[in-house]
KEKE-691225 format. One record per residue (C-alpha): residue number from 1; residue in one letter; z, y, x. Coordinates in steps of 0.2 Angstrom, whole numbers, plus 5000, padded with zeros to 4 digits. Layout:
<atoms>
<seq = NUM, type = A, Z = Z, Y = Y, X = X>
...
</atoms>
This chain:
<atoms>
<seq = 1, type = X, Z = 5357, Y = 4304, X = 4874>
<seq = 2, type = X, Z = 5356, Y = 4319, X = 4884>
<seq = 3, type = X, Z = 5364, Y = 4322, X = 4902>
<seq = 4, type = X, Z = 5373, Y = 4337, X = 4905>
<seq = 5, type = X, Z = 5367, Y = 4346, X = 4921>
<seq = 6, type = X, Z = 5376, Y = 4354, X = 4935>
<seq = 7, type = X, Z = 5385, Y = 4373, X = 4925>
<seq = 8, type = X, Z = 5383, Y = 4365, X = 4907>
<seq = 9, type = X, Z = 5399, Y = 4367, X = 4895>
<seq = 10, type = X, Z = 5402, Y = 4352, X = 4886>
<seq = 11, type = X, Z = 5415, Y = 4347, X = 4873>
<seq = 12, type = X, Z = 5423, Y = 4332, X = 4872>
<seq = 13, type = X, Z = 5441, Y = 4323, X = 4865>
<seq = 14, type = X, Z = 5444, Y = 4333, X = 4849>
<seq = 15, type = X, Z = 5438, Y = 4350, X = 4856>
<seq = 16, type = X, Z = 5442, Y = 4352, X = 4874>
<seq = 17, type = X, Z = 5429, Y = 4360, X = 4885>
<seq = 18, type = X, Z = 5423, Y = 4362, X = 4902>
<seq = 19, type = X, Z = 5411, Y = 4365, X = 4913>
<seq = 20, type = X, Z = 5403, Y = 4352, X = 4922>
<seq = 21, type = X, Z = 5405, Y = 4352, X = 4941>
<seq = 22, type = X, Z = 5397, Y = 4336, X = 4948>
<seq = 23, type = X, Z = 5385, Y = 4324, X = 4937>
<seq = 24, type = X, Z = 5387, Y = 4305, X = 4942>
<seq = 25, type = X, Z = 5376, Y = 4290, X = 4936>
<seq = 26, type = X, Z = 5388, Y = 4285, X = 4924>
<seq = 27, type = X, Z = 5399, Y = 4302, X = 4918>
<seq = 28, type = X, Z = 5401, Y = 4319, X = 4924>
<seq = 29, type = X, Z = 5417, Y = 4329, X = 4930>
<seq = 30, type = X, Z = 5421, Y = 4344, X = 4923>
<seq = 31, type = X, Z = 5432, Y = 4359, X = 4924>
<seq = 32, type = X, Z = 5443, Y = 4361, X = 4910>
<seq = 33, type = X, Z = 5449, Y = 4378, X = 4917>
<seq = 34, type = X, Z = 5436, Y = 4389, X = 4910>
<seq = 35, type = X, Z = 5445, Y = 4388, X = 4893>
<seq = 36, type = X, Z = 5457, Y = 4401, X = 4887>
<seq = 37, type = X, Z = 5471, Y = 4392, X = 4879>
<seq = 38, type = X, Z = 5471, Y = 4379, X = 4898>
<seq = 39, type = X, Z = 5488, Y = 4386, X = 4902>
<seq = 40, type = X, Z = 5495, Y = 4380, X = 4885>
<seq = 41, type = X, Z = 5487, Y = 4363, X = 4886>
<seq = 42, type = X, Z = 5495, Y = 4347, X = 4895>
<seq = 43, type = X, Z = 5480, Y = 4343, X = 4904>
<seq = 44, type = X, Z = 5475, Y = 4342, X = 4923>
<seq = 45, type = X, Z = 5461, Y = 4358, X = 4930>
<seq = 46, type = X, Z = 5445, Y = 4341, X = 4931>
<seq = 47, type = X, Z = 5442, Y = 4326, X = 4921>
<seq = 48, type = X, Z = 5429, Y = 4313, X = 4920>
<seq = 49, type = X, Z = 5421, Y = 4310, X = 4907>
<seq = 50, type = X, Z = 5408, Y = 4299, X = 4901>
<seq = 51, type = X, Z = 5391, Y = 4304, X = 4897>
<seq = 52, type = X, Z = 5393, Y = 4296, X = 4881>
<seq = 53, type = X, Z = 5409, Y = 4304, X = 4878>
<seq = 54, type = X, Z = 5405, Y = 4322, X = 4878>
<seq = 55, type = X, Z = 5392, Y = 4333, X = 4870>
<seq = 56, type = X, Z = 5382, Y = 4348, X = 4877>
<seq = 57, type = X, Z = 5388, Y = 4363, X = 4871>
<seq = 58, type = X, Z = 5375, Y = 4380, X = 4870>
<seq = 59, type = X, Z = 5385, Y = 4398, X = 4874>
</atoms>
């Protein structure tokens, strides 16, 4: 299992993105902000996810 670092993009829960602000032993928060349809989408701008929850996306 890779860990996503500090500025990585990962995907997670049927396509959401987001950029990952903080890495924690257990999961990563990221900022779901970065994505152009955000305004559209019922979500808040972080979430935690768990780092087997998400995958490392390259852009």
């Amino acid at each position: 299992m890779d860990i996503a670092k500090l500025g990585d993009i990962v995907e997670f829960h049927e396509g959401l993105r987001g950029k990952v602000e903080k890495v924690n032993e257990n999961s990563v928060i990221v900022d779901l902000t970065i994505m152009k349809n955000f305004e559209q989408l019922d979500q808040p701008e972080k979430t935690v996810i768990n780092h087997k929850r998400y995958k490392i996306i390259n852009e």
